[in-house]
C-alpha positions as CSV (number, residue, x, y, z in Angstrom):
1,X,104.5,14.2,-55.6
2,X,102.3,12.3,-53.2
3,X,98.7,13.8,-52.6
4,X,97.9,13.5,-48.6
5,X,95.1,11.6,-47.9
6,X,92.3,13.4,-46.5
7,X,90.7,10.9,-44.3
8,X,88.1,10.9,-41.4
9,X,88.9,11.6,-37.8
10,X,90.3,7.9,-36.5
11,X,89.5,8.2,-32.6
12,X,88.4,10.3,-29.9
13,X,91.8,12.2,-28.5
14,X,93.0,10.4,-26.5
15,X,93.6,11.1,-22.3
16,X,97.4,11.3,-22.0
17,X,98.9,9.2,-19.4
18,X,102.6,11.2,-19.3
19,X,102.6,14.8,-19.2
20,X,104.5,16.6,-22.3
21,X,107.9,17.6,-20.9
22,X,110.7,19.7,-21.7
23,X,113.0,18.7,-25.2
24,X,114.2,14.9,-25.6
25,X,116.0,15.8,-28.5
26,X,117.0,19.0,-30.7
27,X,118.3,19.5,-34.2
28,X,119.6,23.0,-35.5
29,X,120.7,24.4,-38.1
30,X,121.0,20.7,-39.9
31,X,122.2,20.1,-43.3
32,X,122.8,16.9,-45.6
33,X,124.2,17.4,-49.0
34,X,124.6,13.8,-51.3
35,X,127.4,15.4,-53.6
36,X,125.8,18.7,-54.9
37,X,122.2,17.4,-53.8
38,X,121.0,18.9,-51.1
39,X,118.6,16.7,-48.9
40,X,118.5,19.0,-45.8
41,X,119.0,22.7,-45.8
42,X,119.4,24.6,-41.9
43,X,116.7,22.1,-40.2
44,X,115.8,23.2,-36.9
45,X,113.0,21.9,-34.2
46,X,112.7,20.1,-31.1
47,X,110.9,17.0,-29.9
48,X,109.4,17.4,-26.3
49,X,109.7,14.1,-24.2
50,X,106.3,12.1,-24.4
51,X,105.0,14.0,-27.6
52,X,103.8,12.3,-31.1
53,X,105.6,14.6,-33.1
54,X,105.0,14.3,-37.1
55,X,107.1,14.8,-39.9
56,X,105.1,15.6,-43.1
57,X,105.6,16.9,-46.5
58,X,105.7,15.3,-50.1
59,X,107.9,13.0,-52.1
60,X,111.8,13.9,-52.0
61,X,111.0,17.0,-49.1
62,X,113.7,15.3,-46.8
63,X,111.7,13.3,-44.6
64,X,113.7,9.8,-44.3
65,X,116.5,11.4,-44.2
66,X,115.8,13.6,-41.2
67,X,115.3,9.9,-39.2
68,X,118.3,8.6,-40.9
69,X,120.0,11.8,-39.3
70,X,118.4,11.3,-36.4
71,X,119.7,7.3,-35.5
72,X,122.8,7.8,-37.3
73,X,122.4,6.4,-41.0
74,X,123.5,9.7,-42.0
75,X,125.8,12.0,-40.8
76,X,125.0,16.0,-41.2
77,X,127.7,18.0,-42.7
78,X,126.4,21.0,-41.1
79,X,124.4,21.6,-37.6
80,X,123.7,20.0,-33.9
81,X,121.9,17.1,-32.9
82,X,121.2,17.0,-29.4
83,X,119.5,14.1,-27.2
84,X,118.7,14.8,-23.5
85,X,121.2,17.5,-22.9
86,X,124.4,15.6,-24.6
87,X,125.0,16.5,-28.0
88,X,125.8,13.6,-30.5
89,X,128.6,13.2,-33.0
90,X,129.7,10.3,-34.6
91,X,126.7,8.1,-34.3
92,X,125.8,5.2,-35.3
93,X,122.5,3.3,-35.6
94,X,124.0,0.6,-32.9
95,X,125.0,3.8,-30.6
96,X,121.4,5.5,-30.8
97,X,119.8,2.2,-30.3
98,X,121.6,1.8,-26.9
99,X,120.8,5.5,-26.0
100,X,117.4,4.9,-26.5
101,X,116.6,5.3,-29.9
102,X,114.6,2.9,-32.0
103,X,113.1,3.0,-35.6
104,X,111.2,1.5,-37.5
105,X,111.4,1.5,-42.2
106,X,108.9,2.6,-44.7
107,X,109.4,-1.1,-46.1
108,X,109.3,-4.0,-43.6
109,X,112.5,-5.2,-42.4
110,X,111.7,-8.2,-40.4
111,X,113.1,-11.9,-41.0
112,X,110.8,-13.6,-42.9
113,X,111.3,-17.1,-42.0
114,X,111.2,-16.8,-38.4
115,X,108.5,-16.5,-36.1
116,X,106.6,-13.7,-34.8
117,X,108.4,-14.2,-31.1
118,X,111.9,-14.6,-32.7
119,X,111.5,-11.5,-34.4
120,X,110.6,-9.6,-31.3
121,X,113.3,-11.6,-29.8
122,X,116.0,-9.9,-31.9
123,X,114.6,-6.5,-30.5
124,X,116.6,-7.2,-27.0
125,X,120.2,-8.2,-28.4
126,X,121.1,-4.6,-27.6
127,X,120.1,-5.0,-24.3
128,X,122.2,-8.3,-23.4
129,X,125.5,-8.2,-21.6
130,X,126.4,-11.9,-21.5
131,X,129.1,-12.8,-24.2
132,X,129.2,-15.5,-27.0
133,X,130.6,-18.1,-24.7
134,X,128.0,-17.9,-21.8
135,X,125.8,-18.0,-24.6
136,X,126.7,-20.9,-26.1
137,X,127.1,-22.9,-22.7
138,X,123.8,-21.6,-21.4
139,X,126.3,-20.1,-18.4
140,X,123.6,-18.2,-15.5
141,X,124.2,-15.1,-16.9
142,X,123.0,-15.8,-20.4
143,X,120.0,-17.7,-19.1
144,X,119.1,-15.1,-16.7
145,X,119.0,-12.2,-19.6
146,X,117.1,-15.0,-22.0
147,X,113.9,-15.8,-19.4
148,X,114.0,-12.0,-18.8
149,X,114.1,-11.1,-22.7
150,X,111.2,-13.5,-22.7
151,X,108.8,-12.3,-20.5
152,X,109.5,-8.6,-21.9
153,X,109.0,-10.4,-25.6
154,X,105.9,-11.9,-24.3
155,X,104.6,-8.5,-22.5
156,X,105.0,-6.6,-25.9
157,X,103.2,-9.7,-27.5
158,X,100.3,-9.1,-25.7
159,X,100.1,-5.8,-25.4
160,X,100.2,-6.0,-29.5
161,X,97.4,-8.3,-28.9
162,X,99.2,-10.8,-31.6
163,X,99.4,-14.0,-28.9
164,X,97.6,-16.1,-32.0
165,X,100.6,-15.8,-34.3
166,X,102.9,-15.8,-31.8
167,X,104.6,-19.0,-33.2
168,X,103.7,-18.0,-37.0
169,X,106.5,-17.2,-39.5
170,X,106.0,-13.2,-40.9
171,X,106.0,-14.3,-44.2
172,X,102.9,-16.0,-43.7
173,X,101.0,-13.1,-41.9
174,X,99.1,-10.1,-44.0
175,X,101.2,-7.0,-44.4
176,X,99.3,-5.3,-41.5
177,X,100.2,-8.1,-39.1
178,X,103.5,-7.5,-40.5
179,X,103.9,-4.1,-39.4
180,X,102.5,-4.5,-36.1
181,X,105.7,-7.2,-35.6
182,X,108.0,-4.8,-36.8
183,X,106.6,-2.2,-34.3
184,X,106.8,-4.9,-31.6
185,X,110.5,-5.6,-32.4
186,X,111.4,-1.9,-31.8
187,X,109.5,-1.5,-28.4
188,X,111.9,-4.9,-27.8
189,X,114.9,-2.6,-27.6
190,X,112.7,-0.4,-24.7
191,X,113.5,3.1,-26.7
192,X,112.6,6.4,-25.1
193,X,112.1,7.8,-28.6
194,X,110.3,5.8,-31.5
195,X,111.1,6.7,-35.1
196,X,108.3,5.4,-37.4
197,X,108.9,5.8,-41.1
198,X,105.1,5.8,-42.9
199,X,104.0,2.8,-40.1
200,X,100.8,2.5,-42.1
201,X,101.7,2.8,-45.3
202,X,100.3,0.5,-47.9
203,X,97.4,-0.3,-45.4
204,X,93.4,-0.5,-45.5
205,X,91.2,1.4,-43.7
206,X,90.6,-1.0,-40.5
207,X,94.7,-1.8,-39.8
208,X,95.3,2.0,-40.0
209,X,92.4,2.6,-37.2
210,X,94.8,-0.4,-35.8
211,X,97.7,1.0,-36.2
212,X,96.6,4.3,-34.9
213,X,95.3,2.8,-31.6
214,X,98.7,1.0,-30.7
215,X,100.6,3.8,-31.2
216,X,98.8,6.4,-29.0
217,X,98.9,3.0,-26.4
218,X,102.7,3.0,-26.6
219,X,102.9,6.9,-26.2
220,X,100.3,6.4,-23.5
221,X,101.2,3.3,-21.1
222,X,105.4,3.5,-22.2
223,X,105.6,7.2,-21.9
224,X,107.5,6.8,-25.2
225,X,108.2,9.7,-27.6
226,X,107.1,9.3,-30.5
227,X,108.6,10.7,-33.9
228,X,106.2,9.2,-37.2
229,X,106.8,10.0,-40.9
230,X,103.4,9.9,-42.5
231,X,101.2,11.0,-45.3
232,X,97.4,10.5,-44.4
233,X,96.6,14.0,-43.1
234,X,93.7,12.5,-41.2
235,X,96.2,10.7,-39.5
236,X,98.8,13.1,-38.7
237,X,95.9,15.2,-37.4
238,X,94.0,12.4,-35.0
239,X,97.8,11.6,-33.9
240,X,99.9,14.1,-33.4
241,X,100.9,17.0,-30.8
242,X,103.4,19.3,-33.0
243,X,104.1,18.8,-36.8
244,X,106.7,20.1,-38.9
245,X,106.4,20.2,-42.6
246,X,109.3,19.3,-45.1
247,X,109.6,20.6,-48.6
248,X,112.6,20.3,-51.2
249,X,114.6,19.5,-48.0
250,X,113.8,22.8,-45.9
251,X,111.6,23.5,-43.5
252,X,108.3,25.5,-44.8
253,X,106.1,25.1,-41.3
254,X,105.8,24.3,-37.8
255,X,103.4,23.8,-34.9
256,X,100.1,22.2,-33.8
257,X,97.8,20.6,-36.1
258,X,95.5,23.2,-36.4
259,X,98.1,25.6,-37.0
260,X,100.5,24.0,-39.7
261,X,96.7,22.9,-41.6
262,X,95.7,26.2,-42.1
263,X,99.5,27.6,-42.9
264,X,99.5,29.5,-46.7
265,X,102.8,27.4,-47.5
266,X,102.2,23.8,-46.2
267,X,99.0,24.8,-48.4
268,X,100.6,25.8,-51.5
269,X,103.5,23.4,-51.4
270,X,101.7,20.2,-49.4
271,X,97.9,20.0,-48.8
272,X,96.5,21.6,-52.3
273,X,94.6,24.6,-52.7
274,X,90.9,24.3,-53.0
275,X,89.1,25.2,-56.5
């Protein structure tokens, strides 16, 4: 299994701009079974509206497929889901993304020989009414939506602070550019909860301290909720209001930082014991 990495503090916490609320979303009593594998087993715990909220554990403890749960990838044979009062069944990835429910994938999923602004682009589509033919016929409508898709796109651009590549294919940026596109294209969709599956994964010191800074800025000027899968401990720690901790798909610990740390099973199962 993966050993966290132990890191130094990132960042200063940070002054919250939106005030933690009451629960955006709420899972109980979840459980996934693959056949006579059992992925999740009675998952229960809340996400509060404007909280980072982590999702930690090792290798195989559940974790991508609590956010496949979550948007709709999978479907729970067991247990609730429910997102701002309504409870979900039957959903899809398209129907979560229209509620307000964006993700993000441990391994880049972007279009590789477009640009970084087309990319983004492809973030709105949910979000456009006009139909094929307007499209195609540049009618009003689908104008209207386009020069509005575009200033959001270029908003997000900045904000991202990525105007230089702006007209760059991906496959030409570094992987940490990469990811910072991919993050752009799922503020695109303007979600109310952000799933980020291991967003810094794979990267060095300087674009996780990146990485890091954006996120608390979309948590901090969108108001977004944020739900991140991640493994550096020093990250999890700098980042996160509440954590709950994963472990041969059941849940083994819950609460704040401080408290989940120092928590005898996350210890024995997650974080190592000391010599």
């Amino acid at each position: 299994m993966d050993t966290p990495t132990l890191m130094p503090t990132l960042m200063p916490t940070p002054v919250r701009g939106h005030a933690i609320g009451a629960p955006i979303l709420n899972l109980q009593s979840v459980s996934l079974r693959f056949g006579g594998v059992k992925a999740l087993t009675n998952i229960s715990f809340n996400v509060l509206e404007h909280e980072i909220r982590a999702i930690i554990g090792p290798n195989g403890a559940g974790k991508s497929s609590m956010l496949n749960v979550i948007n709709g990838v999978y479907r729970p044979q067991e247990g609730t889901i429910t997102y701002r009062g309504q409870q979900l069944s039957d959903m899809t990835p398209n129907r979560a993304a229209r509620l307000g429910i964006s993700r993000t994938f441990q391994n880049i999923a972007l279009f590789k020989g477009m640009t970084v602004l087309d990319n983004i682009m492809a973030g709105c589509s949910l979000r456009e009414n006009a139909n094929f033919l307007e499209v195609a016929f540049q009618l009003p409508r689908a104008r209207r939506e386009e020069a509005a898709n575009r200033e959001k796109v270029e908003e997000i651009i900045e904000f991202l602070q990525i105007e230089h590549i702006r007209k760059t294919p991906v496959k030409r940026l570094p992987y940490g550019l990469q990811k910072r596109v991919e993050l752009g294209r799922a503020l695109a969709a303007e979600p109310q909860v952000l799933l980020l599956d291991e967003p810094m994964a794979g990267m060095n010191i300087e674009e996780k301290q990146d990485m890091c800074r954006f996120i608390l800025d979309v948590n901090d000027h969108y108001g977004t909720t944020v739900v991140l899968i991640e493994h550096d401990m020093g990250v999890v720690m700098d980042l996160s209001d509440r954590v709950v901790v994963l472990d041969y798909g059941k849940k083994i610990g819950d609460g704040p930082p401080d408290e989940v740390r120092a928590n005898p099973d996350v210890i024995k199962a997650y974080l190592g014991v000391a010599d």
